[in-house]
C-alpha positions as CSV (number, residue, x, y, z in Angstrom):
1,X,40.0,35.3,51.6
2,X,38.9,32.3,54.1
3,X,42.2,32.7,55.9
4,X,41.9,36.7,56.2
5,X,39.0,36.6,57.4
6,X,39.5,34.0,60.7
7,X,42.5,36.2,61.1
8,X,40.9,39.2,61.2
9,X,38.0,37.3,64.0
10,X,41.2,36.1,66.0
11,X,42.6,39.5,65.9
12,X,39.7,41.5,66.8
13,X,39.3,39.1,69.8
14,X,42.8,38.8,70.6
15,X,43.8,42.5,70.8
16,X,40.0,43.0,72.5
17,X,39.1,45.5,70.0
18,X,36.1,47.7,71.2
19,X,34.2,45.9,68.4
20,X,34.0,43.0,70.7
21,X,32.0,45.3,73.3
22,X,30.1,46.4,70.9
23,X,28.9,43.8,68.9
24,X,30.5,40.7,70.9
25,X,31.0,37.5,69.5
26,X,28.3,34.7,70.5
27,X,29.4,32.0,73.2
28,X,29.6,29.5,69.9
29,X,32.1,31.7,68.1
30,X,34.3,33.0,70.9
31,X,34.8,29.2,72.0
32,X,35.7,28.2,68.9
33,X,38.1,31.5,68.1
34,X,39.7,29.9,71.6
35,X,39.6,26.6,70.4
36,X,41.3,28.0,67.0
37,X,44.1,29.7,69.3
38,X,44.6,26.9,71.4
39,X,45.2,24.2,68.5
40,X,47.6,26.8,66.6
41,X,50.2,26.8,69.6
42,X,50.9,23.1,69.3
43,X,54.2,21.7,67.9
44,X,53.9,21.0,64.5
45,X,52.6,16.9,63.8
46,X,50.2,15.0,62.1
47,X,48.1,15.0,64.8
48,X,48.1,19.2,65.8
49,X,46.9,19.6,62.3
50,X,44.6,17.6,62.4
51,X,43.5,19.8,65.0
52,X,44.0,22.6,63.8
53,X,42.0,21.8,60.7
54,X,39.0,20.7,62.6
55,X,39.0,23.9,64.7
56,X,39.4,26.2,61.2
57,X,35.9,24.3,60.6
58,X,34.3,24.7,63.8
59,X,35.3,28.2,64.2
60,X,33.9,28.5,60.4
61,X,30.6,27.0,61.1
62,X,30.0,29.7,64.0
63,X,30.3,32.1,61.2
64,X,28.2,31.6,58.7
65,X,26.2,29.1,60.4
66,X,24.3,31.5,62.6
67,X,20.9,33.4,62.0
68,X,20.6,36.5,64.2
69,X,17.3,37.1,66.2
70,X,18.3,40.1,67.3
71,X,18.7,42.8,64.3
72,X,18.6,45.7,66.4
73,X,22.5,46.4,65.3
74,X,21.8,45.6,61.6
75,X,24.0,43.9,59.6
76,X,27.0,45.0,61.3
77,X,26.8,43.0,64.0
78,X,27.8,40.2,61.9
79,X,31.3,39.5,62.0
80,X,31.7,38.1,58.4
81,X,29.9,41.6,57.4
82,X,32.3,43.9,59.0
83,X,35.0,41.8,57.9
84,X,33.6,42.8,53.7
85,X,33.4,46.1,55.5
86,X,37.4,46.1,56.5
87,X,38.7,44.2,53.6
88,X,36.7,47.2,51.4
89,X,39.4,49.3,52.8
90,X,42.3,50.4,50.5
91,X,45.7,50.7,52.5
92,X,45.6,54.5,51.9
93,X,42.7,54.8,53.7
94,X,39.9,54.8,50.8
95,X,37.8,52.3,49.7
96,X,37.4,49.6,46.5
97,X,35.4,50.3,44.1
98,X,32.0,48.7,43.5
99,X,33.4,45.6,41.2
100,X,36.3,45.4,43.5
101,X,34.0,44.7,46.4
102,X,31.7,42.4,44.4
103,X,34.7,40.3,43.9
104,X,34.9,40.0,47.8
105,X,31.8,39.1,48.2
106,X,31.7,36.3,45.4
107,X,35.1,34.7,47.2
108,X,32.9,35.0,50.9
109,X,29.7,33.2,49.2
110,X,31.9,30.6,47.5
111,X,33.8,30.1,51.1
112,X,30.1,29.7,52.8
113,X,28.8,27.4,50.1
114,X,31.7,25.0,50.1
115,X,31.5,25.1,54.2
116,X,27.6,24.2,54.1
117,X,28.8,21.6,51.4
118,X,31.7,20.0,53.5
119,X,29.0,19.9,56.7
120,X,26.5,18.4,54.3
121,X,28.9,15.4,53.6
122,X,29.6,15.1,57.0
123,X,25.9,14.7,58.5
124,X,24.6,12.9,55.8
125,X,27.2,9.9,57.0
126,X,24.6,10.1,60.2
127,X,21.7,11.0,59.0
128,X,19.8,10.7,55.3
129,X,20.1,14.1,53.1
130,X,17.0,15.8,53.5
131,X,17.6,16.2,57.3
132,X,21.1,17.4,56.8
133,X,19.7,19.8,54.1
134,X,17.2,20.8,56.8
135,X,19.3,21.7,59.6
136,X,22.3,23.7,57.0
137,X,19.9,25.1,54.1
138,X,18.2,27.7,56.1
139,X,21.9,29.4,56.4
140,X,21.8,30.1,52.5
141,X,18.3,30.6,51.8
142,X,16.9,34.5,51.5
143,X,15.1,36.3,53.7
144,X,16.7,35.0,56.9
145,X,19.2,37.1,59.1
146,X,22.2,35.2,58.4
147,X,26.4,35.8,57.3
148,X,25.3,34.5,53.4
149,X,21.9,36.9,53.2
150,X,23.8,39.6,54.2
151,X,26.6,39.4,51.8
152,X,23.8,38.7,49.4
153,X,22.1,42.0,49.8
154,X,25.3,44.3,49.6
155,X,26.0,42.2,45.9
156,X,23.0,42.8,44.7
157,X,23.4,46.8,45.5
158,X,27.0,47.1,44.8
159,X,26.3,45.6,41.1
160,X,23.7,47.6,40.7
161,X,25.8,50.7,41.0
162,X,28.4,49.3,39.2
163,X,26.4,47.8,36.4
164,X,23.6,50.7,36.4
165,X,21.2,47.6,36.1
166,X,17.3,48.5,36.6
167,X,17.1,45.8,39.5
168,X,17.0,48.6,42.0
169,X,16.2,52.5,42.1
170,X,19.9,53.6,41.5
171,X,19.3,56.4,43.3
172,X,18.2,54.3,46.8
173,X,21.1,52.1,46.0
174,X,23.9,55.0,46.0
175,X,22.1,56.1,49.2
176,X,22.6,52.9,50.7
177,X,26.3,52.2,49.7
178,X,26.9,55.6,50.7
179,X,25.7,55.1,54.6
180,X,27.5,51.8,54.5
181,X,30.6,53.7,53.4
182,X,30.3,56.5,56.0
183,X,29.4,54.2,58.7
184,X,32.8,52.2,58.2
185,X,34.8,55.8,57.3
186,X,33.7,56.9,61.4
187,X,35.7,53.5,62.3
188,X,38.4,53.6,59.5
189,X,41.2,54.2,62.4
190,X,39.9,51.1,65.4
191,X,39.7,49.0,62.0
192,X,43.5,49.4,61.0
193,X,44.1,49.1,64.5
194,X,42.0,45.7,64.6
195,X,42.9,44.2,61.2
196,X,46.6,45.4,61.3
197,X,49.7,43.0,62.7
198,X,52.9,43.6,63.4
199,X,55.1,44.4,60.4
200,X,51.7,44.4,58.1
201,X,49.2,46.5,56.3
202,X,45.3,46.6,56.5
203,X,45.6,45.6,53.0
204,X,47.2,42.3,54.0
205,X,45.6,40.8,57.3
């Protein structure tokens, strides 16, 4: 699911995908998209993957380490979001059901816990834990615009529906899958387009 979903950012950017008008990528995450490029076209070596593997985490970091000030554009204008959005997408066109996307979403949050994690390790070999926890912890605490809150929110509705759990009022929480839903159905065809490579499905990207 990691790899689909840098895949999917690449692609967007490299086919320039009217999604990048529309809710462009920050200066962070397009230089490290680039930077991702750029250390895939080397030869093969020890070296170029080593490369290659630190650019996967930069690029990664831009992701989900990001809290949006401006929510004008709702969640949508996160890329990790529309990628839950594209990968809901059944090759025929329709989308998963509710427990089917839930099991997206769990394999995104795992991806952005063991990132925040792996930085963790890393800072703390500069700097003691509580100021590493400081600068990555507000990325996966609630109520803050970020990649992880978002994905948290459409969990907690998707299982709602799915479950018929009391958390929510059932009948807001169909309301709100549905506009999600219809809101990715007006853009079904630019997301094939975006997610799609040569010889694949949107199923597989």
């Amino acid at each position: 699911m990691f790899a689909r979903l840098l895949c999917s950012v690449l692609r967007t950017i490299q086919q320039k995908h009217k999604w990048c008008d529309e809710y462009s990528f920050d200066e962070k995450q397009a230089a490290a998209a680039d930077g991702l490029w750029t250390a895939l076209a080397e030869d093969r070596s020890d070296e170029a993957d080593t490369a290659v593997i630190a650019a996967i985490h930069k690029l990664a970091l831009a992701l989900f380490c990001k809290e949006r000030e401006d929510i004008s554009k709702g969640d949508f204008a996160c890329p990790v979001y529309r990628f839950l959005v594209i990968a809901s997408i059944r090759e025929g066109g329709s989308f998963m059901a509710e427990l089917e996307v839930t099991n997206i979403i769990a394999k995104l949050q795992w991806c952005c816990r063991a990132l925040i994690y792996e930085e963790m390790l890393r800072k703390m070999e500069r700097m003691p834990e509580k100021r590493a926890w400081k600068k990555l912890g507000r990325y996966v605490k609630e109520g803050r615009y970020t990649a992880f809150n978002s994905l948290r929110q459409v969990m907690h509705l998707a299982s709602s529906i799915a479950h018929d759990t009391p958390t929510y009022s059932i009948t807001a929480v169909e309301v709100y899958w549905r506009q999600l839903t219809d809101a990715a159905t007006t853009k079904k065809i630019q997301v094939r387009v975006a997610s799609c490579s040569k010889g694949h499905t949107s199923a597989r990207f």
